[in-house]
C-alpha positions in Angstrom: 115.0 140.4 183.9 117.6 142.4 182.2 116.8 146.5 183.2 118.4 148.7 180.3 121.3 151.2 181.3 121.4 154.3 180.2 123.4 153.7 177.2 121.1 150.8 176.0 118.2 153.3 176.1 120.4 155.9 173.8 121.5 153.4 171.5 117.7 152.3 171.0 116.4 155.6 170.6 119.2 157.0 168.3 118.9 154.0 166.0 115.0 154.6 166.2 115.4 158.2 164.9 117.7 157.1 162.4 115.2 154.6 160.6 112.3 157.4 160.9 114.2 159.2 158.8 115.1 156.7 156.1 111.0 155.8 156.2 110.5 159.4 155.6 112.9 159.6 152.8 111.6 156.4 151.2 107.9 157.8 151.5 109.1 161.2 149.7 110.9 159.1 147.0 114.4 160.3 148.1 115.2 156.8 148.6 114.5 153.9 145.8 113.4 150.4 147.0 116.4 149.1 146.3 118.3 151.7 148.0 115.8 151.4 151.0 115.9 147.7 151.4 119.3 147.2 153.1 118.2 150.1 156.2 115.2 148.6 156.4 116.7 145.1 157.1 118.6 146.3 159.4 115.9 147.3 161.2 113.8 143.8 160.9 111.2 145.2 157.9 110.5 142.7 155.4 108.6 143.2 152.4 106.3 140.4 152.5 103.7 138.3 150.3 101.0 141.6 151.1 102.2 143.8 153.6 105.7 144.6 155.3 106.5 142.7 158.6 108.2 144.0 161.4 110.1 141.3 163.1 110.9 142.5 166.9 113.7 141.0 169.0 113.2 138.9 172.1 116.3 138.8 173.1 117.0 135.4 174.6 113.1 134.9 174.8 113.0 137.3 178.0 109.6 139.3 178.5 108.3 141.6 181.4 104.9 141.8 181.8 105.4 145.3 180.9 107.2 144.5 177.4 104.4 142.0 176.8 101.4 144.5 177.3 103.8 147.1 174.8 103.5 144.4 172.3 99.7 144.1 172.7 99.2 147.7 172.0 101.3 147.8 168.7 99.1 144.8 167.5 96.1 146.6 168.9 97.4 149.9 167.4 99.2 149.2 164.1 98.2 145.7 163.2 95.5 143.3 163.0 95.5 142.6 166.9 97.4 139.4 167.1 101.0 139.1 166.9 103.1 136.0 165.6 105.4 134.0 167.9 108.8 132.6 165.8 111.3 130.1 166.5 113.8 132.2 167.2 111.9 133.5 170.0 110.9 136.7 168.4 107.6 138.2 167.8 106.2 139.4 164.3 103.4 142.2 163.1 102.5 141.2 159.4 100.5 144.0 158.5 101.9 147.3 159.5 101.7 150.7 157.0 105.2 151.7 156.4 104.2 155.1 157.3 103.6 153.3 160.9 106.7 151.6 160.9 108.8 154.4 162.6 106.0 155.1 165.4 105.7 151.3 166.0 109.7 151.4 166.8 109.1 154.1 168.7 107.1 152.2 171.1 109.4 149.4 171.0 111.3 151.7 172.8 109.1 152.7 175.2 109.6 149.4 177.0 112.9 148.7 176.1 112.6 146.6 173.0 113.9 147.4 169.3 113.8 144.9 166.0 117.6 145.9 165.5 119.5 142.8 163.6 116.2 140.5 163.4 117.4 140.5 159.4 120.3 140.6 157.3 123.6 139.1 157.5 124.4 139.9 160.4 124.5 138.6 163.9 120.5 137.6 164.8 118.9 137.7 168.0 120.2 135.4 170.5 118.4 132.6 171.7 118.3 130.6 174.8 116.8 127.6 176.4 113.6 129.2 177.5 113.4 127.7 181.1 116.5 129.5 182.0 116.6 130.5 185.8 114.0 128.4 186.5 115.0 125.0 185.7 115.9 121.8 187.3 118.6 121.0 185.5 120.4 124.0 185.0 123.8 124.6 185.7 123.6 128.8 186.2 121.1 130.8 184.0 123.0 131.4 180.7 121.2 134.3 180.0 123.6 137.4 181.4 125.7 135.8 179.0 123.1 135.8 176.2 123.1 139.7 177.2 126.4 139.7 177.1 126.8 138.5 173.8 124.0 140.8 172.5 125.6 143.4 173.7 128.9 142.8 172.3 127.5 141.9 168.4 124.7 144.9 168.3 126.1 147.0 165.8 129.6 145.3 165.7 131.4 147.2 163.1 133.5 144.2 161.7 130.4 141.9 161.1 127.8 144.0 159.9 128.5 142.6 156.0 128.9 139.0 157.0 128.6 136.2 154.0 125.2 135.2 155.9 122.7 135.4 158.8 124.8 133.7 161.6 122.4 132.8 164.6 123.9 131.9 168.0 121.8 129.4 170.9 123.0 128.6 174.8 122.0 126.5 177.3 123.1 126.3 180.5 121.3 123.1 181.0 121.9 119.4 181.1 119.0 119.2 178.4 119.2 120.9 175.2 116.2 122.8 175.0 117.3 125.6 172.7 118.9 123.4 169.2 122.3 124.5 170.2 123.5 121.8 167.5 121.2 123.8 164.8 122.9 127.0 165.7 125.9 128.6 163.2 127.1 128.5 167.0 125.9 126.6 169.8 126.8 127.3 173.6 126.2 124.5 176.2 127.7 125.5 179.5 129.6 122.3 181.1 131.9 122.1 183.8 135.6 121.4 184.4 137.5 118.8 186.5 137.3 121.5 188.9 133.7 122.5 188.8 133.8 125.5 187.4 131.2 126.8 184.7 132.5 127.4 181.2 131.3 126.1 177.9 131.3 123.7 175.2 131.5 125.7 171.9 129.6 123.8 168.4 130.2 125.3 165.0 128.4 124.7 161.7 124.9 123.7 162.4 122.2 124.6 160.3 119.3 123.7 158.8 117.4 124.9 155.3 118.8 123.8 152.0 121.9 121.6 153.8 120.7 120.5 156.8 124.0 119.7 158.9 124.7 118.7 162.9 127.2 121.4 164.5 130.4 119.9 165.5 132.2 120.5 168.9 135.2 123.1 168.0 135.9 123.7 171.9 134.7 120.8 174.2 135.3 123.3 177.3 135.8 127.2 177.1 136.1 129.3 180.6 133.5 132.1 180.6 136.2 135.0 181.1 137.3 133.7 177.2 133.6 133.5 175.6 133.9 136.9 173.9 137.2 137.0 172.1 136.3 133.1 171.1 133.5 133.6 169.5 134.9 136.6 167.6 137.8 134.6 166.5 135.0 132.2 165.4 132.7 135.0 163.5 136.2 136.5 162.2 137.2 133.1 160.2 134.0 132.7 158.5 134.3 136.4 157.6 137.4 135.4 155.4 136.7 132.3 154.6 132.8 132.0 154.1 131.6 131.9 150.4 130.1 134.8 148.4 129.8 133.5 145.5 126.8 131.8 146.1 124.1 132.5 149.0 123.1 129.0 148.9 126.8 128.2 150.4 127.7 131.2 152.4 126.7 130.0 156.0 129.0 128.8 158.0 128.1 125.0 158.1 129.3 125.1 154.5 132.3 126.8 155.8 133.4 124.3 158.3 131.6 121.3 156.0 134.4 122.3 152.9 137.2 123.1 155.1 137.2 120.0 157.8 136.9 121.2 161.9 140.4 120.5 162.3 141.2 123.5 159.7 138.8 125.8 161.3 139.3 124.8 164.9 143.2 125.7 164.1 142.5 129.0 162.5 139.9 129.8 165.1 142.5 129.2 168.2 144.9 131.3 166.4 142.6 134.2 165.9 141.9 133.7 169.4 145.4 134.1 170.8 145.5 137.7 168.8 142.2 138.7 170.0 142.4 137.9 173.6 144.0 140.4 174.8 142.0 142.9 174.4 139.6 141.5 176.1 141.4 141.2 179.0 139.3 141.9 182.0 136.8 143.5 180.0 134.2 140.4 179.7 134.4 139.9 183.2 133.6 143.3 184.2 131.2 143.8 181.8 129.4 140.5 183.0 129.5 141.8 186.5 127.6 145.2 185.4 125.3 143.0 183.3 124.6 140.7 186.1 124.1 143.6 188.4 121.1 144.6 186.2 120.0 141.4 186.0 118.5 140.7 189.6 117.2 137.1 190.3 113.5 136.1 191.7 113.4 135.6 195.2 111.8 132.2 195.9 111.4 130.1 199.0 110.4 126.6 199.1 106.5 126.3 198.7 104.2 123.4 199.7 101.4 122.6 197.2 98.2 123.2 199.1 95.7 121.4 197.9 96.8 121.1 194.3 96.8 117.0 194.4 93.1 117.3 195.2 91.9 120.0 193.2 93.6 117.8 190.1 91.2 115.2 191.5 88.2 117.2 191.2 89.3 118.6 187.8 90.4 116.3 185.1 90.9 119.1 182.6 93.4 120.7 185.0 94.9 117.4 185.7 95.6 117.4 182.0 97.0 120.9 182.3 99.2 119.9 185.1 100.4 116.6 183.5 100.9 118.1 179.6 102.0 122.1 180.3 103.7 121.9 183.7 107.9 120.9 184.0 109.6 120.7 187.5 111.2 124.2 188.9 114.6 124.5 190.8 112.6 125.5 193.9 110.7 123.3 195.4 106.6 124.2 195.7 107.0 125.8 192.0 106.6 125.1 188.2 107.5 126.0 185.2 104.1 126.6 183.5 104.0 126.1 179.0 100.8 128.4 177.7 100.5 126.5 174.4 99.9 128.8 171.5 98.7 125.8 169.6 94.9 125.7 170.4 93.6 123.1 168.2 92.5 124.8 164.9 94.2 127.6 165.5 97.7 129.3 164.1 100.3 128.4 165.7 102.6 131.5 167.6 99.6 133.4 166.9 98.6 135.6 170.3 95.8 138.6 170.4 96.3 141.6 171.8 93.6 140.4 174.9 96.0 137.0 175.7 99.2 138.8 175.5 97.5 141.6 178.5 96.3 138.1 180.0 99.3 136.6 180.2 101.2 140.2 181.2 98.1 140.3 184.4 98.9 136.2 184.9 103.0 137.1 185.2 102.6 140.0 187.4 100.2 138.4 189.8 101.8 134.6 189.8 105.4 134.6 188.4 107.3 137.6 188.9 106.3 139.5 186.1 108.3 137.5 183.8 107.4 135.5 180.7 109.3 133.5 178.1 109.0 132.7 174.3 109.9 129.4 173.6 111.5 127.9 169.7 108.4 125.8 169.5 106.1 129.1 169.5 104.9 128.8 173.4 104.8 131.4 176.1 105.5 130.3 179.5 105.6 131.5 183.0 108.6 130.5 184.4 108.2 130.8 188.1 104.3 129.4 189.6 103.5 128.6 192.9 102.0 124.9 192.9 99.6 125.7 195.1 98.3 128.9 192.3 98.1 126.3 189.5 94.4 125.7 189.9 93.8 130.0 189.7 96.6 130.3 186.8 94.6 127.4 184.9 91.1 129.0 185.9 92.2 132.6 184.5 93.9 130.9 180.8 91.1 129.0 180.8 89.0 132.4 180.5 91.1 133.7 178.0 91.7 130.2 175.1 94.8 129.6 176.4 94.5 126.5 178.6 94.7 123.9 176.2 96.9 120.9 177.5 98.8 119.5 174.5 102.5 120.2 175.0 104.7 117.7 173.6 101.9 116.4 171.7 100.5 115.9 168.0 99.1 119.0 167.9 102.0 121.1 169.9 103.2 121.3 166.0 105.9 124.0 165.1 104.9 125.3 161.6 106.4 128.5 160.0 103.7 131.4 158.2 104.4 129.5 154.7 102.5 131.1 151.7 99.7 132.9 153.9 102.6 135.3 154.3 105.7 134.4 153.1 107.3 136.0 149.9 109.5 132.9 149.9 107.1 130.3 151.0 106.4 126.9 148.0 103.5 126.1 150.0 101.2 126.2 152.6 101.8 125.0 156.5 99.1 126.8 159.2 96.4 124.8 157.5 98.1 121.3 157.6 99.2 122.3 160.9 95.5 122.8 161.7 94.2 120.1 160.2 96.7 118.0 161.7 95.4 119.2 165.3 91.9 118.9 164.5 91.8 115.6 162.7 94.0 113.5 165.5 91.4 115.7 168.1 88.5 114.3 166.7 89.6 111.1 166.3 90.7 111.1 170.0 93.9 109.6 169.6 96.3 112.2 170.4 96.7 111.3 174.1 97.1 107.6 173.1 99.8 108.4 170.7 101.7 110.9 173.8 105.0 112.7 173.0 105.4 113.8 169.4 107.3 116.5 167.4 105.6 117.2 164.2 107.4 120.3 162.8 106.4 121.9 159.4 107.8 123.9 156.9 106.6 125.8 153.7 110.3 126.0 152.0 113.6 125.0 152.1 114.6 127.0 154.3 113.3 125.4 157.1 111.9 127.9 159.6 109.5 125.7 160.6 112.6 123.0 161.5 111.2 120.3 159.6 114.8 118.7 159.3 114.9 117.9 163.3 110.9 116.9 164.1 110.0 113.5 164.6 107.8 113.9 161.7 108.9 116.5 159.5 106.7 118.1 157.2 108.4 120.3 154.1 105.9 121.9 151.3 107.9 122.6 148.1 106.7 123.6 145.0 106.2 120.9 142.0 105.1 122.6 138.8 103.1 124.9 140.4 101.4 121.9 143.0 102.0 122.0 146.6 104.1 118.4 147.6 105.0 117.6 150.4 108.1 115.4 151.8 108.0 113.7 154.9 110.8 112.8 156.9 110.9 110.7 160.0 113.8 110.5 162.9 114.6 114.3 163.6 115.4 115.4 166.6 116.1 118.5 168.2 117.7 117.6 171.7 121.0 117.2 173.1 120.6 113.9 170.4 120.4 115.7 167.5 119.7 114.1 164.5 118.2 115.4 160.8 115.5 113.4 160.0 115.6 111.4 156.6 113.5 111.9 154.2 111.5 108.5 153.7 110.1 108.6 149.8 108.2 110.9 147.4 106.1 113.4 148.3 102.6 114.1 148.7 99.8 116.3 147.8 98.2 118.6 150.0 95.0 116.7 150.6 96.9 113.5 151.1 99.1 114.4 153.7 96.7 114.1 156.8 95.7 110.8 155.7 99.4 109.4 154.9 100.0 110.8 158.5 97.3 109.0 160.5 98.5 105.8 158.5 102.0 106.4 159.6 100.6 106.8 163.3 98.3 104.1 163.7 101.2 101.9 162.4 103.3 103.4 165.5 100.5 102.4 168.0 100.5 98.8 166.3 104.4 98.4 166.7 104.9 100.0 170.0 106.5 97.4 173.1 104.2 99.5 175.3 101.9 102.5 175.7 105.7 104.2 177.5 107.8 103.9 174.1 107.3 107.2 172.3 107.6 107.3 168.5 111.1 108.1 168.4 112.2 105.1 170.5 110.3 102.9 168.3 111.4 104.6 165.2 114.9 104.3 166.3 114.6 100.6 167.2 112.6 99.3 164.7 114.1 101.5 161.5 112.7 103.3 158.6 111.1 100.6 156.4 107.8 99.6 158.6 107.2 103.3 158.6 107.5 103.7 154.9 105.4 100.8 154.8 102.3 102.8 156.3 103.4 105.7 154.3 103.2 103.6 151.0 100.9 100.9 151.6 100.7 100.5 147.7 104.4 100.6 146.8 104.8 97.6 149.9 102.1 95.7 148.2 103.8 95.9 144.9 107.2 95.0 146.3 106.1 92.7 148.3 104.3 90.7 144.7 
């Protein structure tokens, strides 16, 4: 866990009293809405569908137990007592008073969090693969330099006015499990001939209205070069990114228009005249960072007894099998709490889970929780041999329910329950989608699944990489909704192609189950998930089951 300095605490607070006054001169009508709008973007209000929203940072999806139990008092406090889990690992109140606004920052930054740069075009909250420091796989913990980089781009004076949002991902894992490739730029760490830790640099990903793959612009970067590369990158697509048109002002377009080669060539030359002034900086910057950034300690753990209490209990075998991912320590876990009880919106956490989950990270994994992309909490460093008391306790509290990497485990964005921007609705298909495969008992049948959903074109929900991608748009004033198939979000990134014309609201469970039970028919074995045996077999059996009465015609 990162502990604030003493300038990180100033810069909060100061920015905090800065924003109380603009509420204050919006509430007198010293300000206009339209002058009001850009401050309060830049400090993550929107004006929603029927209330403001407060987005708050989670910067690289890092919570104390302390930050976590702050949060449940501002729902408690200010809100409707649940708070809303994003996939960019933040956390969002949808029903605050603006007259609130300024005291709800203030307790933001009473446990060292803010919602500075959640909006606008401007550098977003950074995001990171959210087993970091805990996982198998991992080459270091990326998420010093996550800090690093938030650092660096918090109130950077040259891009505070970029052409668009720019978002940046990093993993420091084999496994992509933070959409690097969907990132306007994506950070894998690799290593060199040598060993040593640096990165491989992707530009241009995206999804919303042009969904598009990031393309490698640096297939290794040392560490020591990270910041004055990525400002290069950011200082291009300052000049060259489109204003003419919001629609093409991200920097996919960017790189999509201008070829890699032309942007990889301006980049490295920006680079040259920006590196030294780095020089020495990053790295002793990092080393302050990493200084307030202690690790756990763990020692290897046996699992005492946790093979036969999964015996005894088949719903925490199921917990075990579903929620829990191997730890770098031997004797630990990495435990998912899905958000995503069935019926239920999904991100959404009450006040009384989030102090649960605080209690759970104090007593049984260092204090420390993570947000995930897909919406999940998790506690990121369990003993084995605590699994059955962790289980017992979210059990208690509805948050026990083993379906991650499931049907139901469904990413879906607030759609038109909330969103001004929202065409349609996607918590209740998400819901009905978990409910309807529940009761029909098939979701364990059908095993690993992405379904993601989203209510516009712009994709929050990440429709373009699910297995099954769910987008609601708007068809003279009917909610339709296109399904594509063959998304992927991984190191194997892929968008998903749309399959055929859309459907209507109540016909979208139904065309789903058809498209499943035609998976469980065509599968070599019960071990082939969907996206093997869409990749092997193709599109058109699919479609098939999607359209059952366009086959029969085109089969007369």
């Amino acid at each position: 866990m990162y502990d604030y300095s003493d300038f990180d605490e100033a810069f909060v607070r100061r920015r905090a009293d800065e924003f109380r006054a603009q509420v204050g001169r919006r509430i007198d009508g010293s300000l206009t809405e339209d002058e009001f709008r850009p401050l309060r973007l830049m400090n993550g209000l929107y004006l929603q569908l029927h209330a403001y929203m407060l987005r708050v940072a989670i910067p690289y999806g890092t919570l104390s137990s302390r930050q976590l139990r702050g949060l449940a008092t501002i729902a408690e406090r200010w809100d409707k007592g649940y708070g809303h889990f994003t996939t960019r690992q933040n956390i969002q109140f949808n029903w605050p008073r603006l007259i609130d606004v300024p005291d709800m920052i203030d307790a933001l930054a009473d446990v060292h969090m803010h919602a500075i740069q959640t909006s606008g075009n401007t550098i977003r909250n950074v995001t990171a693969d959210h087993f970091a420091g805990a996982a198998a796989d991992e080459i270091e913990d990326p998420r010093p330099i996550a800090e690093l980089i938030r650092q660096w781009s918090s109130d950077h004076p040259e891009f505070q006015f970029l052409p668009r949002k720019f978002k940046i991902g990093i993993t420091g894992a084999t496994a992509d499990r933070a959409v690097t490739r969907a990132h306007d730029i994506g950070l894998r760490m690799v290593r060199d001939e040598a060993g040593a830790p640096g990165f491989e640099v992707i530009v241009g990903g995206g999804l919303g209205r042009t969904p598009l793959v990031g393309k490698v612009i640096r297939a290794y970067l040392p560490k020591d070069d990270l910041l004055p590369y990525l400002e290069a990158i950011v200082s291009v697509y300052n000049l060259w990114g489109r204003r003419d048109n919001k629609f093409k002002a991200r920097i996919k377009i960017t790189v999509f228009e201008n070829g890699i080669e032309a942007m990889r060539e301006a980049v490295e030359a920006e680079f040259e005249q920006r590196r030294p002034k780095f020089a020495d900086i990053s790295a002793e910057v990092l080393a302050e960072i990493e200084h307030r950034f202690p690790k756990p300690l763990l020692t290897p753990q046996g699992e005492d007894g946790l093979a036969a209490a999964k015996t005894a209990d088949t719903a925490l075998r199921s917990f075990v099998d579903t929620n829990v991912t191997p730890h770098r320590v031997p004797g630990y876990g990495i435990v998912t709490v899905s958000l995503k009880a069935h019926g239920a919106t999904p991100g959404d956490a009450t006040s009384d889970q989030m102090r649960a989950m605080a209690d759970l990270a104090d007593e049984f994994s260092q204090g420390e929780i993570r947000v995930s992309h897909e919406q999940n909490l998790i506690l990121p460093h369990v003993r084995l041999a605590d699994l059955p008391a962790v289980h017992a306790r979210l059990k208690a509290h509805g948050l026990a329910t083993a379906n991650v990497g499931l049907l139901s485990d469904i990413i879906a964005c607030p759609g038109m329950d909330y969103c001004a921007l929202a065409t349609a609705r996607s918590i209740p298909i998400a819901q009905g989608l978990a409910t309807h495969f529940r009761d029909l008992g098939l979701e364990q049948e059908i095993g690993a699944l992405k379904i993601k959903i989203s209510g516009c074109i712009n994709a929050c929900g990440h429709h373009h990489v699910g297995h099954i991608g769910i987008l609601g748009l708007d068809r003279a004033g009917v909610e339709n909704y296109q399904i594509t198939l063959g998304g992927d979000a991984t190191e194997n990134a892929a968008i998903g192609d749309k399959v055929g014309p859309g459907f209507a609201y109540d016909e979208v469970i139904p065309a789903i189950e058809r498209l499943l039970r035609a998976y469980l028919a065509l599968r070599l074995s019960v071990s082939e998930p969907f996206i093997e045996a869409f990749r092997r077999l193709g599109a058109e059996p699919f479609r098939a089951a999607l359209y059952p009465d366009q086959a029969q015609t085109d089969a007369a």
